[in-house]
C-alpha positions as CSV (number, residue, x, y, z in Angstrom):
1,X,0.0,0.0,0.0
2,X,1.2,3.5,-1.4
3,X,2.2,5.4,2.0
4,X,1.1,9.7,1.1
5,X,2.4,12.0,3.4
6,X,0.4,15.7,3.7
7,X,2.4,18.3,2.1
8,X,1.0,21.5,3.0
9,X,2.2,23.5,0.0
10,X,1.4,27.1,-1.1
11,X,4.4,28.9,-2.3
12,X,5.2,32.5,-2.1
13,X,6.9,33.7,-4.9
14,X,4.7,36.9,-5.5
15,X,1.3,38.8,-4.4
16,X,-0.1,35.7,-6.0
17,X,0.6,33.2,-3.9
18,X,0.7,31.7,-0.4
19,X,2.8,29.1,0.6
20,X,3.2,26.5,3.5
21,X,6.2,24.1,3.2
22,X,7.3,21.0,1.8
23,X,10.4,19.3,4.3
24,X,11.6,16.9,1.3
25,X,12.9,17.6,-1.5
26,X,13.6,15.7,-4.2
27,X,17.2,13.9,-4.3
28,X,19.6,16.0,-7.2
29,X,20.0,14.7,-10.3
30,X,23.2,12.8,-11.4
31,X,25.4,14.6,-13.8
32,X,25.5,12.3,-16.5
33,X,29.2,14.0,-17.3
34,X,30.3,13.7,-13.9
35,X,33.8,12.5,-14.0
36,X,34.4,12.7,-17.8
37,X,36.8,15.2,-18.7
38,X,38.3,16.0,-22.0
39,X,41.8,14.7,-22.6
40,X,44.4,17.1,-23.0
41,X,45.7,14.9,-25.3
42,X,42.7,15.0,-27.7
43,X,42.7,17.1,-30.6
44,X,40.2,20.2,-30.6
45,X,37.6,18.3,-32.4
46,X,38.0,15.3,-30.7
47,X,37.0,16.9,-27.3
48,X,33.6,17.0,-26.2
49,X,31.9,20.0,-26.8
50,X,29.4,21.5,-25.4
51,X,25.5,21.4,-27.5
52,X,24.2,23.9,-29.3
53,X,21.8,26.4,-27.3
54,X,18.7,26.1,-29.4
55,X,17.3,30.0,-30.3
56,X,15.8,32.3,-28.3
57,X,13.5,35.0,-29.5
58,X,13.7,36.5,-25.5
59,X,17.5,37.3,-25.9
60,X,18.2,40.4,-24.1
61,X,15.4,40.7,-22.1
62,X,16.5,40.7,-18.1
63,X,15.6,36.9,-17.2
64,X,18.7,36.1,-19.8
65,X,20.9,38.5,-18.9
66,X,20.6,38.4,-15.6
67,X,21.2,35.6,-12.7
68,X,18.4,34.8,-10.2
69,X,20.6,36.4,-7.9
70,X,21.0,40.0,-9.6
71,X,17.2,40.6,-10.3
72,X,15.9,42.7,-8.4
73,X,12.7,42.8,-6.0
74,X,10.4,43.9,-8.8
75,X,12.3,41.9,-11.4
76,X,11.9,38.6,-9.1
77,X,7.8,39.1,-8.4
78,X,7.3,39.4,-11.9
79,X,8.7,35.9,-12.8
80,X,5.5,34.6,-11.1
81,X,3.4,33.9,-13.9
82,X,-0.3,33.5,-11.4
83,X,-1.4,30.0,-12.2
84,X,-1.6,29.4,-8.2
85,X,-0.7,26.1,-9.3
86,X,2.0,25.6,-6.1
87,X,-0.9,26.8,-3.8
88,X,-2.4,23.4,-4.1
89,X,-2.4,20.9,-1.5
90,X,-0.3,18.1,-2.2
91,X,1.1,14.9,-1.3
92,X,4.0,12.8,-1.3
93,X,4.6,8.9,-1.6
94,X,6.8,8.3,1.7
95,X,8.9,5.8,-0.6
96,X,9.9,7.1,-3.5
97,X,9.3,10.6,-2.9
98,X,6.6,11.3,-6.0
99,X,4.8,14.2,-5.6
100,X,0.8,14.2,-6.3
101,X,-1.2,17.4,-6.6
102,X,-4.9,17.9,-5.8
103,X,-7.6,20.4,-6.3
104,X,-7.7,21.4,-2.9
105,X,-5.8,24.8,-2.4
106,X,-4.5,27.1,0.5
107,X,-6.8,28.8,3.1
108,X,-5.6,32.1,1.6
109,X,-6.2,31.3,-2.2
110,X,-8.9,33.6,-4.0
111,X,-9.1,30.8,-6.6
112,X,-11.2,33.3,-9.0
113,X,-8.3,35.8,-9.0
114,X,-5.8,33.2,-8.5
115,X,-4.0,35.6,-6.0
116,X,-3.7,35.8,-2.1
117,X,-6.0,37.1,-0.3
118,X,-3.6,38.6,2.4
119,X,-0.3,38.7,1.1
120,X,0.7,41.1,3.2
121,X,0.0,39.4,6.3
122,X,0.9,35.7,5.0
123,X,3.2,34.9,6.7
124,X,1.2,35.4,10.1
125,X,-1.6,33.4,8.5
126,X,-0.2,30.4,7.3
127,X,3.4,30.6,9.3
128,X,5.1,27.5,7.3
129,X,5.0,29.2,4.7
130,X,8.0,29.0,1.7
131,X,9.1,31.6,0.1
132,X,11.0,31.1,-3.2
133,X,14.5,32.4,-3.2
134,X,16.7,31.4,-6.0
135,X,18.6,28.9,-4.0
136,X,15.3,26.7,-3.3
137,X,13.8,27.1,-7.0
138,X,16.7,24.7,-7.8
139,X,15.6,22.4,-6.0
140,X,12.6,22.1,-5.1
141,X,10.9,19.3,-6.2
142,X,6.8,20.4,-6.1
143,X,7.2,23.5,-8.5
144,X,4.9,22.9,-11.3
145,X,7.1,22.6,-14.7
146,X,5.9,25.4,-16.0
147,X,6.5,27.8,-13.2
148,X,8.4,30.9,-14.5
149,X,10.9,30.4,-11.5
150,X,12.0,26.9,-12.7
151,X,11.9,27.6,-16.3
152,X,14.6,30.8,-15.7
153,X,16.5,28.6,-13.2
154,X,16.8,26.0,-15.8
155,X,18.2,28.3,-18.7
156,X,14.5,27.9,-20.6
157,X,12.3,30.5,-22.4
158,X,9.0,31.6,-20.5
159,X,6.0,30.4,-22.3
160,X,3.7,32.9,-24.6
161,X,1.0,33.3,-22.1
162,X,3.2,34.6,-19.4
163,X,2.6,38.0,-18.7
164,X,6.0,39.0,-19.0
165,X,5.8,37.7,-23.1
166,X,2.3,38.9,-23.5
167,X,2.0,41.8,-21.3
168,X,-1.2,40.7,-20.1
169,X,-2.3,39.3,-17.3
170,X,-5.3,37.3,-18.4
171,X,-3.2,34.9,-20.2
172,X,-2.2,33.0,-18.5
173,X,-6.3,32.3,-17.6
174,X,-6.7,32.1,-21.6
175,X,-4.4,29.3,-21.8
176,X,-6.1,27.2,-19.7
177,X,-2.8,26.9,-17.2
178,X,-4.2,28.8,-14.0
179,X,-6.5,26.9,-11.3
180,X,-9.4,29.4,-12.1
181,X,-12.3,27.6,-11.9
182,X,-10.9,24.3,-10.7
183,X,-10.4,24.2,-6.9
184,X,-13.1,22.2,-5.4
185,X,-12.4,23.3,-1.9
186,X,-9.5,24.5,0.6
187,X,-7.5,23.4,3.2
188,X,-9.8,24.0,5.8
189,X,-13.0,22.3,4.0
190,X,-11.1,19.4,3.6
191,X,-10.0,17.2,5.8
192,X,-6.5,15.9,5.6
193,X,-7.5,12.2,5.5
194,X,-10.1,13.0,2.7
195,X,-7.0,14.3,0.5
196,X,-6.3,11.3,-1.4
197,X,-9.7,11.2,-2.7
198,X,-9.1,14.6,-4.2
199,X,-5.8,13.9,-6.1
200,X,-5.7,14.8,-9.6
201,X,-3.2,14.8,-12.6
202,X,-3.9,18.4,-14.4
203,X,-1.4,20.6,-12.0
204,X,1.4,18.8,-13.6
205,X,0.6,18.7,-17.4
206,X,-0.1,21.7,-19.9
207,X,-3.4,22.2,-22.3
208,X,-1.6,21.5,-26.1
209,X,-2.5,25.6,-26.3
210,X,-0.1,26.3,-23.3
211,X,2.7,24.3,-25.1
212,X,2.2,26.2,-28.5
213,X,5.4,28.5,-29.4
214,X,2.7,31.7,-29.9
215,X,-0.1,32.8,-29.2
216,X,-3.2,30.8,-30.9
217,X,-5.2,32.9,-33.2
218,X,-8.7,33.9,-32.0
């Protein structure tokens, strides 16, 4: 029998989001090249090279130029894209460490606005909560993939419906990627033994229309 432990999660990254936190994290990958170094005897060609960084059409813009570590405040908040995704309740297998999301979200979620409803004061409210700094973005392992954070961390492009590529808000709504309209209930109308009955797959997948290079045409 699969043994779930309560993760109490609600991240927060931005006015967005509350968080409560997450003890595990998930194990670091291997380095596939650990331990294989080029041979100063090898010709140039011969050596192993490094692959070739696919285009960007975001070049320039402060999220490539810049390390998590030099944004600043404003910079930083604005890497949230608002799909309150990480302020869903979620649990993890107690043996292999798998992470399963639900539909249940934090006490503090407004999950028609898909922002906090006292970020200010969050902290008070829900006092376990994590905030994302770009030491823990690295690693932990209950960010949705499509977070902004992870995606920057990870040397990737932010996807169109962000609101730092589209300069609007809604989009990431549009694309079908926030938890408008999907929460069936929060932490404190569900009870934590109920939570396996609530777990669901769609926090960790994208709609085909969130994965699209642009924007689809009305």
């Amino acid at each position: 029998m699969v043994r779930l432990t309560i993760l109490m999660v609600s991240p927060n990254a931005s006015p967005g989001f509350c968080a409560a936190p997450i003890p595990a994290l998930a194990p670091p990958l291997p380095d596939p090249l650990e331990g294989l170094q080029p041979n100063p005897t090898e010709k140039p060609s011969e050596a192993m090279t490094a692959p070739i960084k696919p285009p960007s059409t975001q070049e320039g813009f402060f999220w490539k130029t810049k390390t998590l570590e030099e944004m600043s405040s404003a910079e930083w908040e604005s890497l949230c894209d608002g799909c309150a995704r990480c302020c869903l309740e979620k649990l993890e297998d107690e043996d292999t460490g798998k992470i399963y999301f639900t539909h249940v979200s934090c006490k503090l979620l407004d999950s028609g606005s898909c922002a906090c409803k006292d970020y200010p004061n969050r902290s008070d409210k829900v006092p376990d909560c994590v905030r994302l700094t770009p030491e823990n973005v690295r690693t932990l392992n209950w960010l949705p993939p499509s977070c902004g954070y992870k995606l920057v961390a990870e040397g990737r492009d932010l996807y169109w419906w962000h609101p730092l590529i589209s300069g609007d808000p809604d989009t990431v709504h549009e694309a079908g990627v926030s938890v408008r309209g999907r929460v069936q209930g929060t932490e404190n109308e569900i009870a934590d033994e109920d939570l396996e009955d609530h777990i669901v797959q769609w926090p960790a997948l994208l709609p085909k229309r969130a994965r699209l290079k642009k924007r689809p045409k009305a």
